[in-house]
C-alpha positions as CSV (number, residue, x, y, z in Angstrom):
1,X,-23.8,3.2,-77.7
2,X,-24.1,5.3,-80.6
3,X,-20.7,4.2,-83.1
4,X,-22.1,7.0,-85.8
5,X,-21.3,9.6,-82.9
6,X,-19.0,7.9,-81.1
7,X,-16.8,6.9,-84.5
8,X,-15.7,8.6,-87.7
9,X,-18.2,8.1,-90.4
10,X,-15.5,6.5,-92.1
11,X,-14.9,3.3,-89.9
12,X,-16.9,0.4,-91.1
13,X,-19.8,-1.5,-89.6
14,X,-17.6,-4.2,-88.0
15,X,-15.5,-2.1,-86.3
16,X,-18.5,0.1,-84.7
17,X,-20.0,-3.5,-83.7
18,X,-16.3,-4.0,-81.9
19,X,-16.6,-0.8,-80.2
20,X,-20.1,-1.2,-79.4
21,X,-18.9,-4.6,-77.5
22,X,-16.1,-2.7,-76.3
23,X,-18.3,0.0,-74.8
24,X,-20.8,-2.3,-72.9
25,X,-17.7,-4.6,-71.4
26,X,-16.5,-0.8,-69.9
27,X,-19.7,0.0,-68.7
28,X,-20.2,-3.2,-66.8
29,X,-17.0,-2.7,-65.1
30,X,-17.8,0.9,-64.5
31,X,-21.1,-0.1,-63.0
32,X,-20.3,-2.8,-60.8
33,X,-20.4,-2.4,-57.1
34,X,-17.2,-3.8,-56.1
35,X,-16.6,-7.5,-57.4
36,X,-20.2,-7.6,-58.4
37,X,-22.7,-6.8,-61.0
38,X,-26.3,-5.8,-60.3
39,X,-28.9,-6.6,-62.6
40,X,-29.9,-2.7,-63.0
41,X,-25.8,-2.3,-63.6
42,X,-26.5,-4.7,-66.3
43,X,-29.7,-3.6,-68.3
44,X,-28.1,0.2,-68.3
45,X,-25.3,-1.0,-70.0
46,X,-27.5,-3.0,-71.9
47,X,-29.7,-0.3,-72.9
48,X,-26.6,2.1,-73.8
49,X,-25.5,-0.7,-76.2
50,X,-28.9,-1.0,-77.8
51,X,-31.2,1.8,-77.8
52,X,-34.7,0.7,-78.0
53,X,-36.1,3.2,-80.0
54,X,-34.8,1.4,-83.2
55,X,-36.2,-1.8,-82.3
56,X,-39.7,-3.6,-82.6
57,X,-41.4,-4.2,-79.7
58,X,-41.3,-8.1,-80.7
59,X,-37.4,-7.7,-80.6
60,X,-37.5,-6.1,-77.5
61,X,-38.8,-8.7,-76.0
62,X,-36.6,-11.0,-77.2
63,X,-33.7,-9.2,-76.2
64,X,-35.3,-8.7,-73.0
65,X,-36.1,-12.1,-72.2
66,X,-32.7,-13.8,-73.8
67,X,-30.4,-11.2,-72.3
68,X,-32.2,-11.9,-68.7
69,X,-31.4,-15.0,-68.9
70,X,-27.7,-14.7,-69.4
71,X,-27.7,-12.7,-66.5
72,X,-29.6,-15.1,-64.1
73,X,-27.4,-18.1,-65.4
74,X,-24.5,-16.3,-63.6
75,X,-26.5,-15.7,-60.4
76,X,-25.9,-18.3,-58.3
77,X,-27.4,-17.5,-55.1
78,X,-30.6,-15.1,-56.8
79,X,-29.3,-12.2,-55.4
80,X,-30.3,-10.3,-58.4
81,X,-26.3,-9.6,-58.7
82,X,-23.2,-11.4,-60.6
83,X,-19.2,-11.6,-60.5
84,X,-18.4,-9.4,-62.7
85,X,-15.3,-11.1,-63.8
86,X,-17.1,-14.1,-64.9
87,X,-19.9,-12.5,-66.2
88,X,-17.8,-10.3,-68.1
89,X,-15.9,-12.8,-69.2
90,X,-18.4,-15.0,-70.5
91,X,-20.5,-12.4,-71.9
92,X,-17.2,-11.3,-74.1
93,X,-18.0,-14.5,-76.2
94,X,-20.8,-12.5,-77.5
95,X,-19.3,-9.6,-79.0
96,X,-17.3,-8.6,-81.7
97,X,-13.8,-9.3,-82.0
98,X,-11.3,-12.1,-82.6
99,X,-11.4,-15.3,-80.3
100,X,-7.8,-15.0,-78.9
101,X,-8.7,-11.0,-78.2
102,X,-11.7,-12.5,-76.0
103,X,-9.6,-15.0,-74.2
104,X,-6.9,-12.6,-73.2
105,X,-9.4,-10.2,-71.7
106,X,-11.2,-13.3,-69.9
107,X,-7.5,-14.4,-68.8
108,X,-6.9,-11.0,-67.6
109,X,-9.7,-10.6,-65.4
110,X,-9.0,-13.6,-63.6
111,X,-5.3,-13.1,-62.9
112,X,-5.6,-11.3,-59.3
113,X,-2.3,-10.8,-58.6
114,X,-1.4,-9.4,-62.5
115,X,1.9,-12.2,-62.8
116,X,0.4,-13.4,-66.0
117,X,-0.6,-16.9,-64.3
118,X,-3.7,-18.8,-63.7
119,X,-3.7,-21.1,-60.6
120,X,-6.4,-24.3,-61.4
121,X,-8.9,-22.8,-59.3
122,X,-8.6,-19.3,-60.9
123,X,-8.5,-21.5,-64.4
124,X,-11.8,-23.4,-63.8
125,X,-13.6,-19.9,-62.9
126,X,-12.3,-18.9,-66.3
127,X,-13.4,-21.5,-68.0
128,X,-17.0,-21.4,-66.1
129,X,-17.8,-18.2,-67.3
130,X,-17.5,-19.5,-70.6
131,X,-19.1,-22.6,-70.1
132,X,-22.1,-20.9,-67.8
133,X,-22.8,-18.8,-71.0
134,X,-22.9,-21.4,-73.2
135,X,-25.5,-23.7,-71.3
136,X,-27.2,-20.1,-70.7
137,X,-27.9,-20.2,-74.6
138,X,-29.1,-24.2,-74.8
139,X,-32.4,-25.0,-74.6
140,X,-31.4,-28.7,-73.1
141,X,-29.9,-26.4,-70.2
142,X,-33.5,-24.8,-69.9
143,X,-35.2,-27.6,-69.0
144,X,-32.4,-28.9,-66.2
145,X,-33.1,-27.8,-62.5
146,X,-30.5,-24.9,-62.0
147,X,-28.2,-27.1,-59.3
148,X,-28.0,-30.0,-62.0
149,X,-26.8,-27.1,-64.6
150,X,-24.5,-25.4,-62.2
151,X,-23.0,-28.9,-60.8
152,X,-22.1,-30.2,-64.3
153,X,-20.5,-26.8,-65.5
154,X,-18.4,-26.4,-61.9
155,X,-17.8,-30.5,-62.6
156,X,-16.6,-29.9,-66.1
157,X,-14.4,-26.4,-65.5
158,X,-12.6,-28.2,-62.5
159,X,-11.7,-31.3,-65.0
160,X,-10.9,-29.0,-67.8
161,X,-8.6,-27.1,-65.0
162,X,-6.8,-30.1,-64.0
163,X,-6.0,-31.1,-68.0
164,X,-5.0,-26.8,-68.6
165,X,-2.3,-27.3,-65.8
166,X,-1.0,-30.4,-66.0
167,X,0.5,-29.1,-69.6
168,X,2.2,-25.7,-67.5
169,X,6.1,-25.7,-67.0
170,X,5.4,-23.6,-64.3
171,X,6.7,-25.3,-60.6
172,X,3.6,-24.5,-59.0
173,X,1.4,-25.5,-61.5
174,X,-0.4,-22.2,-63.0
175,X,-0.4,-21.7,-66.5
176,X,0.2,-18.4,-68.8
177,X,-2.0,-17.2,-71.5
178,X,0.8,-18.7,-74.1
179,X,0.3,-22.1,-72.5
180,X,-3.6,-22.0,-71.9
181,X,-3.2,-21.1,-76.2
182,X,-1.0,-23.8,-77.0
183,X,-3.3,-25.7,-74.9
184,X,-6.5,-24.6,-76.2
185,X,-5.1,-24.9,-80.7
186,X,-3.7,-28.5,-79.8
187,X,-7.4,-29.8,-79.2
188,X,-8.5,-28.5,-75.9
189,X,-10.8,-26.4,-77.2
190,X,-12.4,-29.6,-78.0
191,X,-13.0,-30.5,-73.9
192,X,-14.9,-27.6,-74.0
């Protein structure tokens, strides 16, 4: 991503940093195969979001290394490939941009059939891509086996789930974005 090319030289550094974000969430859903994200998907749009050439090879590294294991902490079966509406999802929580903005888009790319609802299973995968991304960036996480890790966050989503929809007015249970809000501001954000 290059936002002095790609953006009038008038726009500010935040706002290239929100296209920038912008940007790689498009190329990841350009580049997935189907429902899925490779890892070579991945590090191209990686490397069009940060071109190496302005970076140290120390910070290369890093950004090699931690940005690796974001990836692998959504592959579950080591496959070398990802959902990509949970990745994308989770990964959203590291880009620019206001929290509700990255909420909508997560709540958006789980709603399969577009009626603005989330079932509870549909709600606990949204709320594991966050959580997966979270314990991605904890070192306690690090030092679990990856079953403990994944059986705690797919523990935790489905009990978040069950509290999410048990506040809906909808007959069948599923909640909207406006309730998953009201939700979320009157101290679920908390359970997370």
């Amino acid at each position: 991503c290059d936002p002095e090319r790609s953006m009038p030289p008038q726009q500010h550094e935040r706002q290239s940093l929100q296209y920038c974000a912008i940007h790689c969430i498009n190329n990841l859903l350009q580049l997935a195969q189907g429902e899925k994200l490779t890892k070579r998907g991945f590090d191209f749009a990686i490397r069009e979001l940060v071109p190496g050439e302005s970076l140290s090879d120390e910070d290369k590294e890093f950004l090699s290394l931690a940005l690796s294991n974001i990836f692998f902490a959504f592959d579950r079966t080591g496959e070398g490939e990802v959902d990509l509406a949970e990745f994308a999802s989770g990964f959203s929580i590291l880009g620019a941009g206001s929290k509700s903005d990255k909420l909508a888009l997560g709540f958006q790319l789980f709603d399969a059939d577009g009626d603005g609802l989330l079932d509870r299973e549909e709600v606990a995968a949204y709320l594991r891509s966050f959580l997966t991304l979270l314990f991605a960036l904890t070192v306690h996480a690090s030092q679990m086996p990856a079953e403990d890790v994944y059986a705690l966050i797919d523990r935790r989503a489905l009990e978040i789930a069950a509290d999410v929809v048990a506040s809906s007015t909808d007959a069948y249970g599923a909640s909207s974005f406006e309730e998953f809000g009201a939700w979320y501001n009157g101290g679920g954000n908390e359970l997370i």
